[in-house]
C-alpha positions as a printed Julia matrix, in Angstrom:
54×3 Matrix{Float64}:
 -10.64  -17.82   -4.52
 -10.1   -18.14   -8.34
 -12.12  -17.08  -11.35
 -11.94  -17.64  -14.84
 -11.08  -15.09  -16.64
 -12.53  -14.55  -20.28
 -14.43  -12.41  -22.37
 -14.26   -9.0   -21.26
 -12.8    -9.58  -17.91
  -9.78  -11.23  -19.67
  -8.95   -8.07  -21.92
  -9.61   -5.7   -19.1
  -6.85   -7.44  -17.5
  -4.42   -7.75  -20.35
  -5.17   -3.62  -20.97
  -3.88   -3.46  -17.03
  -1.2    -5.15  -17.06
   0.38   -3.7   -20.37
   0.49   -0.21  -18.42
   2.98   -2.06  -16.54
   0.92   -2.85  -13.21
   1.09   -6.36  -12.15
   0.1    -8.13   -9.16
  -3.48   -9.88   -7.84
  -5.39   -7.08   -6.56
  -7.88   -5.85   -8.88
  -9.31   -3.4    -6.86
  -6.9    -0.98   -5.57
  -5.93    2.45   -4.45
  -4.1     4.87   -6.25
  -0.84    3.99   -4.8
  -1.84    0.07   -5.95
  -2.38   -0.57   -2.78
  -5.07   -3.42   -1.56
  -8.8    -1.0    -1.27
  -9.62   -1.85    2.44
 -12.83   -0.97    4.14
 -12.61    1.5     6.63
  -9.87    3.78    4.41
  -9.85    4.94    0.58
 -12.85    3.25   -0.53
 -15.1     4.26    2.64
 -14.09    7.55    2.33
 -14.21    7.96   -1.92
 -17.85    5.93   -2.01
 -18.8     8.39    0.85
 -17.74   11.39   -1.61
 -19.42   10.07   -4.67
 -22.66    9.92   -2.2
 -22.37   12.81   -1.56
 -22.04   14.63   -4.64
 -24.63   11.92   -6.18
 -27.47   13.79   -3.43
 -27.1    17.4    -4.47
């Protein structure tokens, strides 16, 4: 899947990849790995739940 990318999106991505990270995952783990369901994400959305209910 493609998207155009302009505007805001399009300087996000220049600001990204002038710190030297390159590659087509936008969303990724600290390592710059690929975020997959059941691992960093799951387990970092569960922790910002968390904190978000007390």
């Amino acid at each position: 899947m493609q998207i155009d990318l302009v505007g805001e999106l399009s300087a996000l991505i220049k600001r990204i990849k002038s710190r030297g990270i390159v590659g087509m995952t936008i969303l990724a783990d600290p390592r710059g790995q690929p975020l997959k369901q059941y691992s960093y994400f799951r387990s970092q959305f569960k922790l910002a739940r968390d904190r978000a209910e007390r």
